[in-house]
C-alpha positions as CSV (number, residue, x, y, z in Angstrom):
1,X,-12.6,24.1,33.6
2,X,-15.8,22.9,35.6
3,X,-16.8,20.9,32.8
4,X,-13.6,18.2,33.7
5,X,-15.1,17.4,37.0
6,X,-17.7,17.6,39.7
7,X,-18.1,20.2,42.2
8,X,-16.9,18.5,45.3
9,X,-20.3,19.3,47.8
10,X,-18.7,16.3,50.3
11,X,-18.3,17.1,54.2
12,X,-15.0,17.9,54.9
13,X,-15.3,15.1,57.4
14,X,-18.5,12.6,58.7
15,X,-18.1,10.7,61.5
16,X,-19.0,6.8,61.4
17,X,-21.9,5.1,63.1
18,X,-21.0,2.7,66.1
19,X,-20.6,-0.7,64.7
20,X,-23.6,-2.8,66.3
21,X,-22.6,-5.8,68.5
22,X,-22.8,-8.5,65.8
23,X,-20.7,-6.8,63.3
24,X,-17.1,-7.5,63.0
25,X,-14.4,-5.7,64.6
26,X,-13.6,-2.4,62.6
27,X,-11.3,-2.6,59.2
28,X,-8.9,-0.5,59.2
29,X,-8.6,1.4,62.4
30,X,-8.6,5.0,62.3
31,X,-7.0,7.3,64.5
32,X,-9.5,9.1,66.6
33,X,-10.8,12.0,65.2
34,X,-11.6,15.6,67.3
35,X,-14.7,16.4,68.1
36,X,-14.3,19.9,66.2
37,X,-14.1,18.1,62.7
38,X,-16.4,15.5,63.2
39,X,-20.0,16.3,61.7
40,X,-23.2,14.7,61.6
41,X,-24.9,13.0,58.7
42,X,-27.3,15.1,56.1
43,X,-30.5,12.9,56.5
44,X,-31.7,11.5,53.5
45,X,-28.3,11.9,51.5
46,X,-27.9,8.3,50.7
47,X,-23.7,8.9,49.8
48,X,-23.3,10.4,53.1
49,X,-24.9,7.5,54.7
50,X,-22.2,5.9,53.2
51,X,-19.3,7.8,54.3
52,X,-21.3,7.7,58.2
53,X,-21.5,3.5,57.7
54,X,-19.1,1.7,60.2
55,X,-16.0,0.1,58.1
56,X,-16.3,-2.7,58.8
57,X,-19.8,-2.9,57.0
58,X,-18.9,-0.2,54.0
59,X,-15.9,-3.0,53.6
60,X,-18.7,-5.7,52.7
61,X,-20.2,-3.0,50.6
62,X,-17.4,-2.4,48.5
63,X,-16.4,-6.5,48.4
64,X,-20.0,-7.4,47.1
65,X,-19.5,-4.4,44.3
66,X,-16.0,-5.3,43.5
67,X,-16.8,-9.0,43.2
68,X,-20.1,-7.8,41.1
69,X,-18.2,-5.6,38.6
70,X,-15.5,-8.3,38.1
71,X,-18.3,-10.5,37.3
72,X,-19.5,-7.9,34.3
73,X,-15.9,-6.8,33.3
74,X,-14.8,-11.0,32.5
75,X,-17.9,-11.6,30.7
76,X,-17.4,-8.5,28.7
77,X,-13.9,-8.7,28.2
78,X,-13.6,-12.1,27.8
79,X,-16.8,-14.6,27.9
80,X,-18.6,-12.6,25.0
81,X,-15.4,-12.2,22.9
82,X,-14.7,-16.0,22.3
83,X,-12.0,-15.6,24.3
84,X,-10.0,-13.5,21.7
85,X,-7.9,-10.9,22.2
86,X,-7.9,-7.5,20.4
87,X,-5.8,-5.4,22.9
88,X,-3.7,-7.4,24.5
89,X,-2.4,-4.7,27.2
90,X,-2.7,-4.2,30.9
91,X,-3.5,-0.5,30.3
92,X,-6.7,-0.8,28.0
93,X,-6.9,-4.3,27.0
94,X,-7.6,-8.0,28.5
95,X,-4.3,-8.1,30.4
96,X,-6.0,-5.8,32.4
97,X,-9.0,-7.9,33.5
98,X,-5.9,-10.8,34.2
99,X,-4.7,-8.1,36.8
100,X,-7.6,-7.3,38.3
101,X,-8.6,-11.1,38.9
102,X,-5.0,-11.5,40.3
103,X,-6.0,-8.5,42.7
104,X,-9.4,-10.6,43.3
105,X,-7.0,-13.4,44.6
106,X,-5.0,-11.4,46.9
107,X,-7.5,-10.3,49.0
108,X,-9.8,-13.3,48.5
109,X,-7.5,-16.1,48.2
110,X,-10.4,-17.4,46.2
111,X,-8.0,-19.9,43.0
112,X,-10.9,-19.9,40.6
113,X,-10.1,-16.3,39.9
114,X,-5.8,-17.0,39.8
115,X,-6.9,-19.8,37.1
116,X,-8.5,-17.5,35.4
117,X,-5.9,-15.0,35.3
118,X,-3.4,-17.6,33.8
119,X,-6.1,-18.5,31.1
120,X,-6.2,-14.8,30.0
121,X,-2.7,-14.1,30.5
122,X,-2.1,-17.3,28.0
123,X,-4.4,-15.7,25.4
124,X,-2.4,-12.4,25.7
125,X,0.9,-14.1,25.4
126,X,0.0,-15.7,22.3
127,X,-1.7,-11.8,21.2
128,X,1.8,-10.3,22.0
129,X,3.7,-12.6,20.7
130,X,5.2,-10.2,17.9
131,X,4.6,-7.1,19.9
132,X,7.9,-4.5,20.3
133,X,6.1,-2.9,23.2
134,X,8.1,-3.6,26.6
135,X,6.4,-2.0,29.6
136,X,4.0,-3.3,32.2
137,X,0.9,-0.9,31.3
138,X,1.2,-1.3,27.6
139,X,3.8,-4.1,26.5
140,X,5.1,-8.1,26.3
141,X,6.7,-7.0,29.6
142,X,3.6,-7.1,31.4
143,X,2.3,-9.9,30.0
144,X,5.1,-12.2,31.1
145,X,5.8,-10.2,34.1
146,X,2.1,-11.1,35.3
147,X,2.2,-14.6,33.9
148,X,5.3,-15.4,35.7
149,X,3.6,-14.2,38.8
150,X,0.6,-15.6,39.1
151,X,2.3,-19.0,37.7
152,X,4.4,-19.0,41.1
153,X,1.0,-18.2,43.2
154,X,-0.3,-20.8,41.3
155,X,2.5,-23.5,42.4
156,X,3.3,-23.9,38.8
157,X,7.0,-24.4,38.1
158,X,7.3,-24.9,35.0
159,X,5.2,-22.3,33.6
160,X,6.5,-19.5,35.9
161,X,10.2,-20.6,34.1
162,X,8.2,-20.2,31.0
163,X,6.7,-16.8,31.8
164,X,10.3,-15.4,32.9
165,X,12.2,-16.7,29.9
166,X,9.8,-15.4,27.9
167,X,10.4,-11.8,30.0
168,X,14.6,-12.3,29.3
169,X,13.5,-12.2,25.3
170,X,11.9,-9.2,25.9
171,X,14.4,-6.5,24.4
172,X,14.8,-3.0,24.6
173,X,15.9,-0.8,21.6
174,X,17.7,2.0,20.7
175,X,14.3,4.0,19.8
176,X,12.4,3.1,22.4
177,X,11.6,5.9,24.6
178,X,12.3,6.3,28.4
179,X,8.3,7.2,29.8
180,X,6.5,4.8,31.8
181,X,4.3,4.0,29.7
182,X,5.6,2.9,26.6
183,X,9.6,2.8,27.4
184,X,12.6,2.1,29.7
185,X,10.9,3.4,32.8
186,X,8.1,1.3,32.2
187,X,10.1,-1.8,31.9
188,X,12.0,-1.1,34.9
189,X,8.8,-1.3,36.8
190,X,7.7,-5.0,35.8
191,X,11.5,-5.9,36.5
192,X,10.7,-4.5,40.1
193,X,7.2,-6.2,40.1
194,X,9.0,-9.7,39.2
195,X,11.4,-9.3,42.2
196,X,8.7,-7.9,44.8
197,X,7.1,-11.2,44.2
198,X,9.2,-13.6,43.0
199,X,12.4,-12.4,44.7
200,X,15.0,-10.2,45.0
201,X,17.7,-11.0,41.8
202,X,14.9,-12.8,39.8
203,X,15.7,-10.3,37.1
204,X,19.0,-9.7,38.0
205,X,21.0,-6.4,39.0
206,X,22.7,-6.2,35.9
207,X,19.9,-6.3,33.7
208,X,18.1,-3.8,35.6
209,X,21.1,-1.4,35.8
210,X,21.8,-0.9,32.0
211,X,18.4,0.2,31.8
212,X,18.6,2.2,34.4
213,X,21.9,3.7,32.8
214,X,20.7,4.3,29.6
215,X,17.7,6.4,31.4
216,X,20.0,8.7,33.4
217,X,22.2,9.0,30.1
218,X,19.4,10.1,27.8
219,X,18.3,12.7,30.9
220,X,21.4,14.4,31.1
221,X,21.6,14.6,27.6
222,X,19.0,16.4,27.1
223,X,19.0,18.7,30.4
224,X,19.8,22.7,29.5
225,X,21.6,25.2,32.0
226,X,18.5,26.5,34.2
227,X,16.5,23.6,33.6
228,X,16.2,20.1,35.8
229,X,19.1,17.6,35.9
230,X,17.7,15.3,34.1
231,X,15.0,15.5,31.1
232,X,13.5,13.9,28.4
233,X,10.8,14.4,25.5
234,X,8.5,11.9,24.0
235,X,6.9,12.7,20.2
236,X,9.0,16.4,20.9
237,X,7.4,17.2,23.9
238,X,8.7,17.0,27.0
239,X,6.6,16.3,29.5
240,X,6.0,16.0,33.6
241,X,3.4,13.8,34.4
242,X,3.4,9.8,35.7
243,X,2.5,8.5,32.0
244,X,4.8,10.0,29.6
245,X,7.0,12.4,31.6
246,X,9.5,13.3,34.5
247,X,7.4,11.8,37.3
248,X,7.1,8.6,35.9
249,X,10.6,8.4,34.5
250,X,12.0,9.3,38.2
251,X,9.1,6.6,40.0
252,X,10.9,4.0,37.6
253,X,14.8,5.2,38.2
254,X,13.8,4.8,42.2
255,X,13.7,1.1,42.1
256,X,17.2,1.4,41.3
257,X,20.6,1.3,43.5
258,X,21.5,5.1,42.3
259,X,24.9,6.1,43.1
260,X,25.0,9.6,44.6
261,X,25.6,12.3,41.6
262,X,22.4,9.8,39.6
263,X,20.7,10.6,43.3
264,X,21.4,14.1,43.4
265,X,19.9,14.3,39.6
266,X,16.7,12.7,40.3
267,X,16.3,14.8,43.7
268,X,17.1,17.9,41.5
269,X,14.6,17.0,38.9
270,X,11.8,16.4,41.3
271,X,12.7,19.7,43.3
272,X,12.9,21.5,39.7
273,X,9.2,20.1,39.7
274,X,7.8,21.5,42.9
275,X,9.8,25.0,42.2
276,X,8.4,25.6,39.2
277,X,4.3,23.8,39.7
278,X,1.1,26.1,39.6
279,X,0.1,28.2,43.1
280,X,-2.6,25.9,42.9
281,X,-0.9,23.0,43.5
282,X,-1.3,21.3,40.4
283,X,1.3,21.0,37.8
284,X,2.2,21.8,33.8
285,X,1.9,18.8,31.6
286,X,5.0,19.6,30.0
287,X,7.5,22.3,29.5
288,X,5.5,23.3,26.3
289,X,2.4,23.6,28.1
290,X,3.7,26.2,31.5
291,X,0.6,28.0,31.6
292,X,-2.9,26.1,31.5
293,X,-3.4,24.6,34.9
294,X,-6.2,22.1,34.0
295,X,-5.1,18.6,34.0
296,X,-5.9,16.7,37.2
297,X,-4.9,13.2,36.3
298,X,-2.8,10.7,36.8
299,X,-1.1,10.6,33.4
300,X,-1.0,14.5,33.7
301,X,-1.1,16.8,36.3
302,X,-1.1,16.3,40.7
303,X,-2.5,13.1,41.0
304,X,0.6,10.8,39.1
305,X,3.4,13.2,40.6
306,X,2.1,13.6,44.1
307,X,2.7,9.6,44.1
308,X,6.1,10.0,42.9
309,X,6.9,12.7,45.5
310,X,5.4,10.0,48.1
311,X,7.8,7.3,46.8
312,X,10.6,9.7,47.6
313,X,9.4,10.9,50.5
314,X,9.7,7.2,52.1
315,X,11.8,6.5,55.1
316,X,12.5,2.7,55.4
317,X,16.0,2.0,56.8
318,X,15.3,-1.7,55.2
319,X,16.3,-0.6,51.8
320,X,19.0,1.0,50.2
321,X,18.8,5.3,50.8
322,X,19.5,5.2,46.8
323,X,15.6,4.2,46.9
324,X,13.9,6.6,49.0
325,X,15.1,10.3,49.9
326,X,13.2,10.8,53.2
327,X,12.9,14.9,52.5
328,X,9.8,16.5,54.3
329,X,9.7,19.1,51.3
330,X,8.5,16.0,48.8
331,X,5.7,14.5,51.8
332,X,4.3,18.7,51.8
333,X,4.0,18.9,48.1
334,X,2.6,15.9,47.9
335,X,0.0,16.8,50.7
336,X,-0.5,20.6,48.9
337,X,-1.3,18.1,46.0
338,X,-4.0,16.1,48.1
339,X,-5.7,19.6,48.5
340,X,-6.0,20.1,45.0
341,X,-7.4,16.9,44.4
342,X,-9.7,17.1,46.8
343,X,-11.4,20.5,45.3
344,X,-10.8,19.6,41.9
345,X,-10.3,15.6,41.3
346,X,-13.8,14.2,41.1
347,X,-12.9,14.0,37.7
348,X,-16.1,13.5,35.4
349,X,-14.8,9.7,34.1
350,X,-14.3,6.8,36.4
351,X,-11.2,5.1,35.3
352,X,-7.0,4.7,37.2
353,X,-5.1,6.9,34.2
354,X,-7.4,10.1,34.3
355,X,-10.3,9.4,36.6
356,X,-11.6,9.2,40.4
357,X,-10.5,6.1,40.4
358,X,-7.1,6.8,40.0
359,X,-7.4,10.0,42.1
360,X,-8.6,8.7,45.1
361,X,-5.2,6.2,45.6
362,X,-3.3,9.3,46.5
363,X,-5.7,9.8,49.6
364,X,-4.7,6.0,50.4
365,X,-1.0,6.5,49.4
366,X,-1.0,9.4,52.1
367,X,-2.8,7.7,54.6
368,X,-0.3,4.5,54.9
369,X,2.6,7.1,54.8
370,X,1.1,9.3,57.5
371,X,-1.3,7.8,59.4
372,X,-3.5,10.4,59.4
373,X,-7.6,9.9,59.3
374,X,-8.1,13.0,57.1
375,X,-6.8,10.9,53.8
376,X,-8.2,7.4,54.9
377,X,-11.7,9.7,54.9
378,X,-10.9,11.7,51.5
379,X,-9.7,8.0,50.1
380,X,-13.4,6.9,51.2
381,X,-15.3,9.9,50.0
382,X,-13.7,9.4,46.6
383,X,-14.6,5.6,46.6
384,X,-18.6,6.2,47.7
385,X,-19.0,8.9,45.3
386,X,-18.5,5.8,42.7
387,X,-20.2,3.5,44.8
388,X,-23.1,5.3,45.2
389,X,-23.0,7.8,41.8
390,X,-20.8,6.0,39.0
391,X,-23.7,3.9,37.1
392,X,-26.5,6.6,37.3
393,X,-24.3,9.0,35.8
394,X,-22.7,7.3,33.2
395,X,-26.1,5.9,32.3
396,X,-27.7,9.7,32.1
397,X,-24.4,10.2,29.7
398,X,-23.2,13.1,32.7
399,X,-20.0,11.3,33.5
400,X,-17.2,9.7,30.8
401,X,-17.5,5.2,31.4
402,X,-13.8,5.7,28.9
403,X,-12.7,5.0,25.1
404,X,-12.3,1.0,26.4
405,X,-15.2,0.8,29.5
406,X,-14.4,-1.8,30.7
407,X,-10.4,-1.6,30.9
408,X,-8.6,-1.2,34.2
409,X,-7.2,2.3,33.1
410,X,-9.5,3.9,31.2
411,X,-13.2,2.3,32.4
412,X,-14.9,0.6,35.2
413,X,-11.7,-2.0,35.9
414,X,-10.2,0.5,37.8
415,X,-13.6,1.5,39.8
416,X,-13.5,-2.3,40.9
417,X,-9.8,-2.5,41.6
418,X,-10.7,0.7,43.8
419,X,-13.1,-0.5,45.5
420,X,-11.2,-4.2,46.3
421,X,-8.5,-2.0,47.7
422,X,-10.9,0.0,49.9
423,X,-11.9,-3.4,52.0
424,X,-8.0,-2.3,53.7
425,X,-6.6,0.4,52.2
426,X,-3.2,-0.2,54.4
427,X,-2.8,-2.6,51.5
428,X,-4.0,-0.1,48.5
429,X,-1.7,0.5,45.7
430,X,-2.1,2.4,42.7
431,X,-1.7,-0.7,40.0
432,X,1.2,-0.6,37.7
433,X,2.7,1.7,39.9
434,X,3.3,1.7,43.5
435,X,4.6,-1.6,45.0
436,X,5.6,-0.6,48.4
């Protein structure tokens, strides 16, 4: 199983340096941390210097080695292609550089970068063109979802009406499946991402809710006496995890105005979920698969349903209670999950769907929920490890840079999205699938 990821050898906790008197004023602030768990730096250990630097100066470092990467990842993905596109998709392909240089915006504000985006999303527009695919990750639905997005940011009308009436032709079939990745869930999620930044009926209620209806139909169908409410296969196999299974199916049906027997099933399926996961911590990859506890990913295993559990453990009294569930048992399993990731997520790859990368944002997602300084610092540890670690060991061939390197889910676009989110990680979220 060791041969997945790296021993984790990190303090448990090392307390930062005092910012001198010309450095900015701390980003984020931390809650102070007891003397009993603070510890002092190992001399010499150039990633623990890291994790001792003042924030406010690690900030910088990440910033200069976000901007850096984005700088490799466009030319690779897109100056020394001619600008052609091969995979169009979010997940693996060029739409994926297009997101992260719409993430460059947001915390830059530099336009240069939203320009760019629109250039690439253009060229993946036209590469989609024919495509069935509907989701965010890995279909047309992302590519007019982001379009239309970063059209509006961009203070271009007309093309943001182009972008979402290109997103209306976008049609769901009856054999399409009802994952995240590839099916209903999935296209619920760029419906969501549309309103969260466009506004609330952009894609309107109806739309959303047939979806939404033919999820929950499909998922009783296919639940059995003993089993979870709701359930659902994809290629025969029925799985649990963010990508292709019940975590991700439930994260999509969440952005939804449930009524209460469709809340009661998606609380029952996610309580089937914890019930039935490993003493570990971690859980199956699918109801096939009940007895190998290996899979520490976001596609499979902790990392993508931990998330999930977050999402229903969220109290905001802004929103409809048909979004968020507020139980404390969802918030524990999700912090049992932290625990396992923290022993056993330095995954040996560096990418968002099955790497640190993609490990390290449930730290972040804990942190914002809780508050607490224990998963800003795990969040951290995660993030220096690939700061300080990622190009030496993909370059002695002892860690995985992914089938597509330079893709947002699968290579070093996700290290860099990372690593932008790390300058304040009260605004971190997992790409493609946290919005709040």
């Amino acid at each position: 199983m060791t041969d997945r990821f790296f021993p984790n050898i990190m303090p448990d906790y090392v307390s930062e340096a005092q910012p001198s008197v010309n450095d900015p004023p701390e980003q984020p602030p931390q809650q102070p941390t007891p003397e009993s768990q603070k510890e002092k730096p190992t001399s010499g250990d150039p990633l623990v210097n890291l994790l001792s630097m003042p924030y406010s100066s690690l900030s910088q470092r990440f910033q200069r080695a976000a901007l850096d990467l984005k700088e490799t990842i466009v030319m690779d993905t897109w100056g020394t292609t001619g600008q052609s596109v091969r995979d169009f998709t979010l997940y693996s392909g060029t739409l994926g550089t297009a997101f992260l240089l719409f993430r460059v915006y947001e915390v830059t504000g530099n336009k240069t970068d939203l320009l760019l985006c629109l250039e690439i999303v253009k060229a993946c527009d036209s590469a989609s063109s024919t495509s069935r695919d509907v989701t965010f990750l890995g279909g047309r639905g992302g590519v007019c979802a982001l379009g239309a997005v970063a059209a509006k940011y961009a203070d271009d009308e007309s093309l943001r009406t182009y972008y979402l009436n290109q997103f209306e032709e976008v049609k769901l079939s009856s054999d399409h499946s009802d994952e995240f990745l590839y099916g209903r869930s999935g296209f619920l999620w760029a419906c969501s991402f549309i309103n969260k930044h466009i506004g609330d009926g952009t894609i309107p209620k109806t739309m959303i809710r047939a979806v939404a209806d033919e999820i929950i139909k499909n998922g009783r169908a296919m639940a059995k006496e003993g089993g979870p409410p709701l359930m659902f296969e994809w290629y025969g196999e029925r799985y649990w995890g963010a990508a292709h299974g019940l975590a991700g199916i439930m994260h999509g049906l969440m952005d939804v105005e449930l009524t209460p027997d469709e809340i009661s099933d998606v609380k029952g399926t996610l309580y089937y979920m914890i019930k039935n996961r490993f003493p570990s911590g971690n859980y199956p990859a699918s109801e096939e698969d009940r007895v190998r506890d290996v899979l520490v990913h976001w596609c499979h295993g902790a990392p993508g349903i931990a998330l999930t559990f977050i999402k229903a453990a969220k109290v905001n009294t802004a929103v409809s209670l048909c979004q968020v569930f507020g139980d404390t048992d969802f918030l524990e399993a999700a912090m049992d999950a932290a625990e396992l990731i923290w022993n056993r997520g330095l995954l040996k790859r560096v990418g968002m769907c099955h790497g640190i990368s993609g490990n390290a944002y449930v730290f972040l997602s804990l942190y914002r929920m809780t508050g607490n300084h224990r998963f800003i610092y795990r969040g951290k540890a995660f993030a220096c490890f690939l700061l300080d670690r990622a190009h030496k060991l993909i370059s002695a061939g002892e860690m995985q840079g992914g089938d597509s390197p330079h893709s947002l889910f699968e290579g070093i676009g996700g290290m860099a999205y990372l690593h932008l989110d790390m300058i304040d990680p009260l605004k971190s979220r997992f790409p493609g699938y946290e919005l709040d």
